[in-house]
C-alpha positions in Angstrom: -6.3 -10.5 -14.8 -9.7 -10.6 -13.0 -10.5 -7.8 -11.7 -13.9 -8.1 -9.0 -15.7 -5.2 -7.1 -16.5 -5.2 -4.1 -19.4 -2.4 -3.5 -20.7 -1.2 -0.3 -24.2 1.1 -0.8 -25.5 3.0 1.5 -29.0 4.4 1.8 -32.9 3.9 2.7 -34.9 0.9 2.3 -36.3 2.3 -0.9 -32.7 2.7 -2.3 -32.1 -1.0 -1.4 -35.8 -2.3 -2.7 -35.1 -0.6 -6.0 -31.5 -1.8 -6.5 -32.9 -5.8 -5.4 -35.4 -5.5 -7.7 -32.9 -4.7 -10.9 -30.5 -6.8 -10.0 -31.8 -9.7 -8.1 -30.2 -12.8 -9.5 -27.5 -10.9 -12.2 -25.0 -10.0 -9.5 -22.4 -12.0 -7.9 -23.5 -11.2 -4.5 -26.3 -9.0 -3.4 -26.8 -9.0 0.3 -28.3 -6.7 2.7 -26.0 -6.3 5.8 -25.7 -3.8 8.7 -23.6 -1.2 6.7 -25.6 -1.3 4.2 -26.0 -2.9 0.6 -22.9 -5.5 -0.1 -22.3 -5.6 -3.8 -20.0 -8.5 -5.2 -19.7 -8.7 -9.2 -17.1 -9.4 -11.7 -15.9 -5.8 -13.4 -16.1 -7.5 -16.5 -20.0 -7.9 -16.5 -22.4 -6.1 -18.5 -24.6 -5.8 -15.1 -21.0 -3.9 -13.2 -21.3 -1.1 -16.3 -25.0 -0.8 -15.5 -24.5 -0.7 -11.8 -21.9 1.8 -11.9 -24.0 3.8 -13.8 -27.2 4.1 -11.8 -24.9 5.1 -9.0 -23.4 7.9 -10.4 -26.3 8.8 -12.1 -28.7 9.1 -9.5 -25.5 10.4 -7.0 -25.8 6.9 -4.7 -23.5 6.8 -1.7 -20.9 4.1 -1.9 -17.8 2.5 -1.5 -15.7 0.8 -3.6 -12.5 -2.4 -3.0 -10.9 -3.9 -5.7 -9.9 -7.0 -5.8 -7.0 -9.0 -8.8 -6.3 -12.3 -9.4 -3.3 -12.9 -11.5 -2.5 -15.7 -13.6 0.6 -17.2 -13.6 1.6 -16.1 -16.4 1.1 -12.5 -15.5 2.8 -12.8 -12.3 6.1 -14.8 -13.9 6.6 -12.0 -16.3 6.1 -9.5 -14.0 9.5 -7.1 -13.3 8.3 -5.2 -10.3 5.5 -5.9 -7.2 4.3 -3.9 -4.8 4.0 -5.3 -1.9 3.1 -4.8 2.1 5.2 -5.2 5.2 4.0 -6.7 8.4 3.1 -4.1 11.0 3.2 -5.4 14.8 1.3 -1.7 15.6 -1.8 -2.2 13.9 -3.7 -2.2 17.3 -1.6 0.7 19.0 -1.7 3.0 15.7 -0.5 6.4 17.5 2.9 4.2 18.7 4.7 5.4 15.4 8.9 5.9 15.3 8.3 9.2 16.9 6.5 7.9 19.7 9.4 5.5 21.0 11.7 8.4 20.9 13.3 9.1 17.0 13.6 12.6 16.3 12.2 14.5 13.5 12.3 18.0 11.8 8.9 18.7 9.9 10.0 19.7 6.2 8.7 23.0 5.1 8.2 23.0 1.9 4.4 22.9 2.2 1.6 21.8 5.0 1.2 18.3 3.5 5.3 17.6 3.3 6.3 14.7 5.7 8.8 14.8 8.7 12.6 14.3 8.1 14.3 12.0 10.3 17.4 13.7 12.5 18.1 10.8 14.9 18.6 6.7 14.8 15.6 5.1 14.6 14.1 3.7 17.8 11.7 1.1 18.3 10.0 -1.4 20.9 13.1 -4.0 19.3 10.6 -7.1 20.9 8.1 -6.5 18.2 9.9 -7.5 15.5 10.0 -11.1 17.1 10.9 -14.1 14.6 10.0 -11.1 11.7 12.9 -10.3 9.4 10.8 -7.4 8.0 8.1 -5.2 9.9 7.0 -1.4 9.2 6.8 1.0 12.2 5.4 4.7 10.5 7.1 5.5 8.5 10.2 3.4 8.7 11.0 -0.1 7.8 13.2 -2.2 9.7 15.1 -5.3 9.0 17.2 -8.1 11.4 20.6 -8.9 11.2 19.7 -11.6 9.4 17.6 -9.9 6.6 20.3 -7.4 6.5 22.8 -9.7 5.5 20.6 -11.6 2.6 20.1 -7.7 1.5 23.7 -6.7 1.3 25.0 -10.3 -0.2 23.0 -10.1 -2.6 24.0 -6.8 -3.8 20.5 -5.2 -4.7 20.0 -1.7 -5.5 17.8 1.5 -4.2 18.3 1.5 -0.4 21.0 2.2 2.6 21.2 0.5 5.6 21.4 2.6 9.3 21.5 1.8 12.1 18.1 0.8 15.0 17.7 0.3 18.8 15.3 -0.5 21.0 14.3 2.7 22.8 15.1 1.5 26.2 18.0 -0.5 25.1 16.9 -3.7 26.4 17.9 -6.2 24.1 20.8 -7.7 22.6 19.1 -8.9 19.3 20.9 -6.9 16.2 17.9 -4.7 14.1 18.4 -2.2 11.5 16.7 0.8 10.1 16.2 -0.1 5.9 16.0 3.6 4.4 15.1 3.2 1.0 16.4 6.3 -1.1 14.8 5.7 -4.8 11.9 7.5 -5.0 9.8 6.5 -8.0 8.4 8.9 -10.5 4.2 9.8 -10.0 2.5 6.9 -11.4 0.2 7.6 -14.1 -3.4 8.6 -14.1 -4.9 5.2 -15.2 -4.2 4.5 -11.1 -7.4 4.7 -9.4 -7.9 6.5 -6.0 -10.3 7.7 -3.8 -9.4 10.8 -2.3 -8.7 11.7 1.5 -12.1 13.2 3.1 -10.3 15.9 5.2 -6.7 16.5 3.5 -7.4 18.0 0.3 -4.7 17.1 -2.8 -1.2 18.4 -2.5 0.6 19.4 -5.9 4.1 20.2 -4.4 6.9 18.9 -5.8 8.1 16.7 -3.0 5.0 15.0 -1.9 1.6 14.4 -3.0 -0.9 12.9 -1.2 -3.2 10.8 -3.5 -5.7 8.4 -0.6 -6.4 5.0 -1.3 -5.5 3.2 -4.2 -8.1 1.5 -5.5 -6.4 -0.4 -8.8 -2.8 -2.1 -9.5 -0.2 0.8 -9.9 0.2 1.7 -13.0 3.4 3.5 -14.6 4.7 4.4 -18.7 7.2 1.7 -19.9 9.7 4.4 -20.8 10.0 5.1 -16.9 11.0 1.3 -16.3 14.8 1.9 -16.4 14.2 4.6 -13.3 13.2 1.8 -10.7 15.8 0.2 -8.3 15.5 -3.2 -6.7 13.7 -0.9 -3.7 11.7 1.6 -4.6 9.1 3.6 -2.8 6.2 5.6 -4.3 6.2 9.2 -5.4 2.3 9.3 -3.5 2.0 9.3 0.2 -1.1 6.4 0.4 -3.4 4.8 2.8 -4.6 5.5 5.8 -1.2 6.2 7.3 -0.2 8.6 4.2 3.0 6.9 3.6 5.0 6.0 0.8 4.7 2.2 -0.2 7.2 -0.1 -1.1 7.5 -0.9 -4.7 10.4 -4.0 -5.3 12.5 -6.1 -8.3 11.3 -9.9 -9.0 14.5 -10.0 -8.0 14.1 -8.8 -4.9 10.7 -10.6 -4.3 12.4 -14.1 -5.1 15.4 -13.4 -2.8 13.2 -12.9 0.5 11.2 -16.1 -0.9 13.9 -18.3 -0.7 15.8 -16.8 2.6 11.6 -17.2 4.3 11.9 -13.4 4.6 7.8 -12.6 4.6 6.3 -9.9 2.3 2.4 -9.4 2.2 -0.1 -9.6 -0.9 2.8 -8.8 -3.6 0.7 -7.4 -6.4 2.3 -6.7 -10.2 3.2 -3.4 -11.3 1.9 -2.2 -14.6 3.9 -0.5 -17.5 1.7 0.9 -20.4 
């Protein structure tokens, strides 16, 4: 695996003079923009170590991406991905399940813990257009057609309920996926950067970790604990919701029926 960082600096003119003039021609990419100083090099690199180290050293303001490339062999022995789901909201964030009319009960047992759902889900059902797959917060929701690929193929990890269009519009047939395994924390060799204004939860029930910023990462003797559909332990992401962790199995299945799942990404076991 390659692993390449993408770093974003933010300072003075002095900051970015004296950061050009140590690196100039040793990084990947080194480029002033608007934001600030773009940073582009290969984690591998002596010069990433010596970066990383002036930053922290001297307290530099910064952000940091990730990104992995794979190589085929990785990804072909590979037993579990996590993986994204199309979501048709991204421009109308606050229209969540709750907004079109599900009901929920908040779950008490501390500040951070998430809603419980009461009701069927309901949704805007003309979103999901020619999707067999799509995310609306927090809930995942499949068509008939997906529904049937799932249940013939007799996977593990989730239960299907049923979904409607919250003013009942449509004929077309959609379905709420709950997924009931929960996985186990990962382990701490996951890296992520913390919320700014949610500080870290340590209940039992949920734990909100911020943004991911490395493969998920989990001990080999935990393996036999996943299902074919799994979710994280961690609340993640802007959002704070649990992400979808699935089988090769799983992944190969909605291949072959053309049922879309974003940037699938290996799961680690150490």
């Amino acid at each position: 695996m390659k692993r390449t960082a993408d770093i974003l600096i933010r300072g003075n003119s002095s900051l970015y003079n004296k950061i050009c003039s140590q690196f100039e021609g040793r990084l990947d990419q080194l480029k002033l923009e608007p934001s600030g100083l773009q940073i582009v090099i290969d984690e591998e690199k002596r010069e990433y170590q010596e970066l990383m180290l002036m930053i922290n050293r001297e307290g530099i303001k910064y952000s940091i991406t990730e990104t992995r490339e794979y190589t085929k062999k990785e990804l072909k022995e590979a037993k579990f991905f996590h993986v994204g789901v199309f979501y048709p909201w991204e421009q109308d964030a606050l229209k969540n399940a709750e907004y079109y009319g599900t009901k929920y009960v908040q779950d008490h047992h501390c500040e951070h813990c998430g809603k419980v759902q009461t009701s069927e889900l309901k949704l805007d059902v003309k979103k999901i257009g020619k999707h067999h797959l799509i995310h609306i917060r927090p809930e995942l929701i499949i068509s008939e057609y997906a529904k049937e690929v799932i249940e013939s193929s007799q996977l593990s990890g989730y239960e299907i309920l049923p979904a409607s269009d919250y003013k009942t519009r449509y004929d077309q047939k959609v379905y709420h996926l709950v997924i009931k395994s929960i996985l186990p924390p990962f382990d701490n060799h996951v890296r992520c950067d913390p919320y700014e204004h949610y500080p870290a939860s340590d209940c039992d029930i949920c734990s909100l970790r911020g943004f991911p910023r490395s493969e998920f990462v989990y001990r080999e003797e935990e393996v036999e604990k996943f299902q074919d559909f799994n979710l994280t332990f961690e609340y993640l992401n802007a959002y704070q919701n649990r992400l979808l962790i699935i089988s090769t199995e799983v992944k190969e299945i909605f291949h072959n029926h053309k049922i879309k799942l974003l940037r699938p990404e290996p799961v680690r076991f150490i």
